[in-house]
Structure formats: structure tokens, C-alpha cells
Backbone bond lengths (Angstrom), bond angles and torsions (degrees), N, CA, C in turn:
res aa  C-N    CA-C-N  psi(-1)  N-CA   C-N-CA  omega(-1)  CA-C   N-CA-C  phi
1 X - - - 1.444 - - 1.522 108.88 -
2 X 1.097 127.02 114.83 1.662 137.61 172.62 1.606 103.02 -97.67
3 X 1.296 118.70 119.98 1.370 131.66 168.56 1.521 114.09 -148.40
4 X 1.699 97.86 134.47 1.578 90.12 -169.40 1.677 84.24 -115.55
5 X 1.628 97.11 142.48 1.329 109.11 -179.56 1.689 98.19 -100.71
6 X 1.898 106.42 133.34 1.642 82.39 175.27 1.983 95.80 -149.16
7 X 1.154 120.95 169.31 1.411 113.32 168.75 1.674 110.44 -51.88
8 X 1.689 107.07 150.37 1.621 101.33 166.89 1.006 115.66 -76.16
9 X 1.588 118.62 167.26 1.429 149.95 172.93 1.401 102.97 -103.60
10 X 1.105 127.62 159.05 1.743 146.02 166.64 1.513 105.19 -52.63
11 X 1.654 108.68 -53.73 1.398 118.73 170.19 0.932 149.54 -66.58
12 X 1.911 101.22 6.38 1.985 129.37 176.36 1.453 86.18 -91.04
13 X 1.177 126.26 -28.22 1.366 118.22 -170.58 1.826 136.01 -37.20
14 X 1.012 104.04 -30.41 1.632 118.31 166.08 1.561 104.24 -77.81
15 X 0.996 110.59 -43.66 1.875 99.56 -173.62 1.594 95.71 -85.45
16 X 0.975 129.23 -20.37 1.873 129.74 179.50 1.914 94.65 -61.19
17 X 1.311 103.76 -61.10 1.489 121.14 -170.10 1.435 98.41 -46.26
18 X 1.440 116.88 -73.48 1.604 125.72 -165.73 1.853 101.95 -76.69
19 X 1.284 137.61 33.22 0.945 124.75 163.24 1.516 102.23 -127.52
20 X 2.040 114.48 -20.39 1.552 96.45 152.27 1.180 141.66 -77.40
21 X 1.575 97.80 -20.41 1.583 105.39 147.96 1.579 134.42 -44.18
22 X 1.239 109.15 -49.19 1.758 103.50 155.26 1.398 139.47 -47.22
23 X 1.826 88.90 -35.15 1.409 119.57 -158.04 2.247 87.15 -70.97
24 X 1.024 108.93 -23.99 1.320 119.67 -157.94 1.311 101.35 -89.80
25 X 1.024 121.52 -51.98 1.112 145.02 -178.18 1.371 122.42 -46.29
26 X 1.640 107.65 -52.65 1.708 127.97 173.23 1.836 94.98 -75.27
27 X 0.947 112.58 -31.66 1.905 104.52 -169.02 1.533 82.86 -86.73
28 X 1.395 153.09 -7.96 1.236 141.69 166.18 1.352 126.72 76.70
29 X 1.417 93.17 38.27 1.645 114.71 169.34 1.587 125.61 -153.89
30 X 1.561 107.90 46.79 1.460 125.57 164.55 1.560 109.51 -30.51
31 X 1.314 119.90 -51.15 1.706 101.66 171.04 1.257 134.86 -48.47
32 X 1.738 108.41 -32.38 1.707 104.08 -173.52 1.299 98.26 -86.82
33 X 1.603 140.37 41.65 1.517 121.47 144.83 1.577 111.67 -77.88
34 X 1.202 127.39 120.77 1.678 97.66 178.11 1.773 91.54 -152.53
35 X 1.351 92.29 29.27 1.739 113.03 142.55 1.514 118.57 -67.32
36 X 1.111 130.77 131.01 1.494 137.68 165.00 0.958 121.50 -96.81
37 X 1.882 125.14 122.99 1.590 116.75 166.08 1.112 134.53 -26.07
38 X 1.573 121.41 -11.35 1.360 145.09 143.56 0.787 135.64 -51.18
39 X 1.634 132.19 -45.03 0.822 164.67 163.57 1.545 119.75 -43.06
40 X 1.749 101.75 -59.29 1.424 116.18 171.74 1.508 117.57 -74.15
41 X 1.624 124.85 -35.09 0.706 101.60 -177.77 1.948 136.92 -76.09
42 X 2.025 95.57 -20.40 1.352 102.37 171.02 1.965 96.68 -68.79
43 X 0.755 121.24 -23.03 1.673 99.21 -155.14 1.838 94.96 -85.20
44 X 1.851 108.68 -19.67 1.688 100.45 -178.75 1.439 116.76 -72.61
45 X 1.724 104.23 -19.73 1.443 132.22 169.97 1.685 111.57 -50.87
46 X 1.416 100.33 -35.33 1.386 101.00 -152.15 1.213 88.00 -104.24
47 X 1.389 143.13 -7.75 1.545 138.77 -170.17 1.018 122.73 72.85
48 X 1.558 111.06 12.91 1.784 121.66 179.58 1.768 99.54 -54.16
49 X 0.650 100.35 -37.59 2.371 111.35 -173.88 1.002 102.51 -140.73
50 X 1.245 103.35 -176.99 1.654 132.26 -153.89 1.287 99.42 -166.94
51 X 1.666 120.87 151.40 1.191 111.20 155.15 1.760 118.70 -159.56
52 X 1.010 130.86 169.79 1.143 135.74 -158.56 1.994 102.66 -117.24
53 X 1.012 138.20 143.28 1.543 150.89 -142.90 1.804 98.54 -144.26
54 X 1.393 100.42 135.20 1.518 106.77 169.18 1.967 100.83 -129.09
55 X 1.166 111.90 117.58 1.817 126.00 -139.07 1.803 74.08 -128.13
56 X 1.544 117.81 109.82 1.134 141.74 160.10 1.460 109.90 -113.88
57 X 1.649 132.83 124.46 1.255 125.85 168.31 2.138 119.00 74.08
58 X 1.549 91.15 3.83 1.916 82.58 -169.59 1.945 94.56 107.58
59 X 1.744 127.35 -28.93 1.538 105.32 -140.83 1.579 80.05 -111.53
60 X 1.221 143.67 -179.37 1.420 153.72 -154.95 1.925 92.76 -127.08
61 X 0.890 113.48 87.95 1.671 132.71 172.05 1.801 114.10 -64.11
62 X 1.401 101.60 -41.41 1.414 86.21 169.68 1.525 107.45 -161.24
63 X 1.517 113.34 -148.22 1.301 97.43 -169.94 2.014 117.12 -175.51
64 X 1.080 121.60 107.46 1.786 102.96 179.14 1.435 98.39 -116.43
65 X 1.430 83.98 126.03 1.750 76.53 -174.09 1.506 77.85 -137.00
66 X 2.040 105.33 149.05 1.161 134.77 -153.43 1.243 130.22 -167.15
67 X 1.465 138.09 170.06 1.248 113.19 -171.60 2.206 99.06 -176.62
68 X 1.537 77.12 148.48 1.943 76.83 -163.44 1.235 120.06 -72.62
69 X 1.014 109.49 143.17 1.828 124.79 -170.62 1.399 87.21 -127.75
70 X 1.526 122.90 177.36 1.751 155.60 179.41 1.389 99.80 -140.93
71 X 1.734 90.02 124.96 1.441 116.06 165.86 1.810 107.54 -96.62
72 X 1.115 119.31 117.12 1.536 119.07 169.18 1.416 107.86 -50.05
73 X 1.258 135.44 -43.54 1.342 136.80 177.63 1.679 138.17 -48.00
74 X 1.631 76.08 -38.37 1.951 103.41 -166.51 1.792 105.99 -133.46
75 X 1.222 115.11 -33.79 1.127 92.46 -171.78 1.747 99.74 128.44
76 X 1.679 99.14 -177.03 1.317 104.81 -175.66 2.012 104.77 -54.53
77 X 1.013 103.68 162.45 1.648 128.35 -179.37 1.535 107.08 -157.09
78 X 1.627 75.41 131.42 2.015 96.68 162.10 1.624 109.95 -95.46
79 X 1.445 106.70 137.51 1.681 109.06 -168.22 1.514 82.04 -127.76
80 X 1.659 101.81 110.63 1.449 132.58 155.39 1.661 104.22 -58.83
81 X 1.472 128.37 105.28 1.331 148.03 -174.96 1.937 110.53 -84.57
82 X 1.269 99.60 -47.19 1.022 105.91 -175.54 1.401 101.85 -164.91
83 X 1.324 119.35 140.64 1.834 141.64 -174.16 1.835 104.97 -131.70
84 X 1.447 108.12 98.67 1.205 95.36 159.09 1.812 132.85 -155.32
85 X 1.282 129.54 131.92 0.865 107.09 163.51 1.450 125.48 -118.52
86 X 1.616 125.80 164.12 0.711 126.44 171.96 1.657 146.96 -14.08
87 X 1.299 111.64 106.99 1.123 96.85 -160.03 2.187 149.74 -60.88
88 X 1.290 93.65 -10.39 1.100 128.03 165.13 1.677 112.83 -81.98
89 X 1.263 125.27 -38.47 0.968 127.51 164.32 1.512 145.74 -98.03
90 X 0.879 83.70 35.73 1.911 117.46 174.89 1.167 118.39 -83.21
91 X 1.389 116.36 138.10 2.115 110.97 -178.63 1.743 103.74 95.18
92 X 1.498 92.35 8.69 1.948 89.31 -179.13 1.511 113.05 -129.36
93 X 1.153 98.88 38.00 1.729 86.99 178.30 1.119 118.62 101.60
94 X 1.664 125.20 -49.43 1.303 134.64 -157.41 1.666 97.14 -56.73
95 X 1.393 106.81 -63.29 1.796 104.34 -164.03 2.032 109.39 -42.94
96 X 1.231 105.43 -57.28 1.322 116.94 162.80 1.380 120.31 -23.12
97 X 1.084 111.02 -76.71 1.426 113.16 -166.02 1.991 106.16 -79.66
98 X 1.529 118.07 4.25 1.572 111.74 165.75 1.299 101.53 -108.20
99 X 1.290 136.47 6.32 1.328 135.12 175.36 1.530 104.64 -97.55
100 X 1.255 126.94 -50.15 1.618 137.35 164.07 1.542 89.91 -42.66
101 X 1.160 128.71 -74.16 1.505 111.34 -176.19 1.146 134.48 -28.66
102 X 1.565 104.63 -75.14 1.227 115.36 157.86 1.234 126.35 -28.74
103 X 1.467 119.28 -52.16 1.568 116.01 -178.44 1.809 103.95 -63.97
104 X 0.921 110.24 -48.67 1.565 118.98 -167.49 1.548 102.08 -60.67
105 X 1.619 119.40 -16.03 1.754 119.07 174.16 1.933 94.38 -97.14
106 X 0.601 112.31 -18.57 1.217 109.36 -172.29 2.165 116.18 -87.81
107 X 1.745 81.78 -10.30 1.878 89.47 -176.60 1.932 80.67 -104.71
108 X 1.375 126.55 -35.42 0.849 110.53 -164.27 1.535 129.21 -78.75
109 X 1.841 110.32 -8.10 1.421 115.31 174.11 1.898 96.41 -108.71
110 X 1.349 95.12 49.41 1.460 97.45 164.41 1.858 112.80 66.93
111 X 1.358 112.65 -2.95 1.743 89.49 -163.46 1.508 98.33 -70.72
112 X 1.598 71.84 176.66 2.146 96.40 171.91 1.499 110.67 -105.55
113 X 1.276 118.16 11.61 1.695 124.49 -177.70 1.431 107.36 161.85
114 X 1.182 104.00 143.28 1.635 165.39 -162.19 2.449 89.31 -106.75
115 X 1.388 101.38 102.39 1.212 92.62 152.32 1.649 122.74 -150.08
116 X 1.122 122.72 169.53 1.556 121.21 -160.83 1.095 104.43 -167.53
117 X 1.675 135.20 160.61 1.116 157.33 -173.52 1.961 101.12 -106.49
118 X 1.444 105.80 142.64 1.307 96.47 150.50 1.628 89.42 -148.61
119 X 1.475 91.98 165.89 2.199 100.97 172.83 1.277 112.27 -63.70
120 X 0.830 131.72 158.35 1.726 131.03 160.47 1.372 111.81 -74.63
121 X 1.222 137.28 -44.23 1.721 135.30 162.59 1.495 94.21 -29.85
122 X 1.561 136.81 -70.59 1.321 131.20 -126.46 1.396 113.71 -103.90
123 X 1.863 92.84 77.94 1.214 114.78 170.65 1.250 131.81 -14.14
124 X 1.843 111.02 -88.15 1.428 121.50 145.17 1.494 115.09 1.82
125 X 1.242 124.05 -88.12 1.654 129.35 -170.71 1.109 123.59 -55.45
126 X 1.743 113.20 -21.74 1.543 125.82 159.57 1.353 123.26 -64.96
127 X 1.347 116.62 -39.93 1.128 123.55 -142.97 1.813 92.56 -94.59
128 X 1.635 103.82 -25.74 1.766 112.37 175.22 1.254 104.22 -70.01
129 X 1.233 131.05 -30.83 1.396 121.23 173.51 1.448 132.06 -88.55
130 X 1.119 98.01 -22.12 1.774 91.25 165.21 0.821 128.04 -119.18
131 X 1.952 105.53 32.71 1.383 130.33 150.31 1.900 99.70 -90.94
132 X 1.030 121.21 -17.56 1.898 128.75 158.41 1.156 111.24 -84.40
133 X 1.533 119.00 21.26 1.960 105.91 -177.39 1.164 104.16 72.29
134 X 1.141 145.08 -1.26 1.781 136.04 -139.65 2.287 87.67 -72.50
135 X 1.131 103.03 156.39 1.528 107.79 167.92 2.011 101.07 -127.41
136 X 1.353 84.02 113.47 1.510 108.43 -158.49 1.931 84.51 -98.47
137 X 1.587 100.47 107.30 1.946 87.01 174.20 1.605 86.41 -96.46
138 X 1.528 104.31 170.28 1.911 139.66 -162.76 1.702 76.55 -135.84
139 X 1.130 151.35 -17.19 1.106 101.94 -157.10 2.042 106.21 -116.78
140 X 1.159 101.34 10.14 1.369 109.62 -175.94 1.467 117.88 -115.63
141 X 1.703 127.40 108.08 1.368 143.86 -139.85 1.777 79.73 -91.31
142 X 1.885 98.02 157.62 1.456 86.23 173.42 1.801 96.99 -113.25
143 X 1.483 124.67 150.99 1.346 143.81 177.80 1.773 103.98 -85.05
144 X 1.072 101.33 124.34 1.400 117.86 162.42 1.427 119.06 -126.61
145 X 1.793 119.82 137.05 1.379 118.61 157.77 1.691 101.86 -112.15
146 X 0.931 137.44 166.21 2.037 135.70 177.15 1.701 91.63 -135.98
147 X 1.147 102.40 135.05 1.330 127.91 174.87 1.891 121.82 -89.57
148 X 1.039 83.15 -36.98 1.936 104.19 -172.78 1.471 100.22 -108.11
């Protein structure tokens, strides 16, 4: 398997879009995207996120794309938004080696933590992280307000 992991371009942007669309899809709620490829591309414009690309064959295989938040506790933090790869191609390395990335951008703009959401159903994605040490807390609900 040859995959070059590299920062995104403006122009990964269509395969970024249609791979959170999958990403939506497997968590079993394809309706609540109601982000527009539009959407992403003014906000990549604006430096709202960042993201990191796993480039198999020429096609964009997967993807963590993220963007910095502040923890009062610790300090700056990178907030993993979305982690995904392909779904067929899972169990090969790929997730691994865009999470090492990620971590390695996340030591490199100085933070003190790496944090992210996963479902409780999705075994799999649990079981990759605290195969990384990851410290997964149960006891903190997440707050939402929706605007749109």
C-alpha cells in the first residue's frame, strides 16, 4: 500500500466534502450535513480549519480535518472535527498513519491536547483509540445550540 499523507489544498476540497458525507452516513445521519461545498470552501479561505489528506492512487482516501480551540485548564488544543477514512478501506493502516499526523500538527502548533468526539455504538473507532492510549471520558455530556 503506497499512501502519501500530506496537509490539504483548497482543491482536496470536494473529496474532503464527499468523504464527510460518508463519514455521516456510517454514524447514520446523512441528513444533518447541511454544510455546503460552499460553505467549506469560504470558511478554508478564512482559516476557520485545516486539514490533513491520506492520497492513495492520485484519489484522497481519507481525511482529519480540525481546527484550534483553548482549553482553560491546559492551554491551546487541537479539536479533531472529523476523522475519516474510507470505508472499504479500513483495517490497513490508513487511519493510523492520519492520526500520527495529526498528533505530530497538534505537538507542532504548541498544544497541550489532542481532543475529539466519538459515538458510543462505534466500537471500531473506540477500540483505535485506546489502542493510542486515547483517555476516552463517559462522564461529560456534549451542549449544543443550532442556528440554521
Amino acid at each position: 500500500m503506497s499512501v502519501l499523507i500530506r496537509k490539504g489544498e483548497a482543491s482536496d476540497l470536494p473529496s474532503v466534502f464527499e468523504l464527510v458525507k460518508e463519514l455521516a452516513a456510517y454514524e447514520k445521519a446523512p441528513e444533518q450535513v447541511t454544510a455546503t461545498l460552499a460553505d467549506y470552501q469560504r470558511d478554508f479561505d478564512e482559516n476557520i480549519y485545516d486539514f490533513i489528506v491520506a492520497v492513495q492512487n492520485d484519489d484522497i482516501v481519507g481525511i482529519a480535518l480540525f481546527y484550534m480551540t483553548y482549553s482553560t485548564w491546559k492551554g491551546r488544543m487541537l479539536f479533531l472535527e472529523d476523522f475519516v477514512v474510507r470505508e472499504e478501506l479500513r483495517g490497513q493502516g490508513l487511519g493510523q498513519l492520519l492520526f500520527d499526523a495529526t498528533i505530530e500538527e497538534a505537538k507542532r502548533r504548541e498544544c497541550k491536547l489532542l481532543k475529539w468526539e466519538v459515538l458510543d455504538w462505534n466500537e471500531p473507532a473506540i477500540q483505535f483509540y485506546l489502542k493510542n492510549n486515547a483517555v476516552l471520558e463517559k462522564n461529560w455530556w456534549d451542549g449544543k445550540i443550532y442556528f440554521n
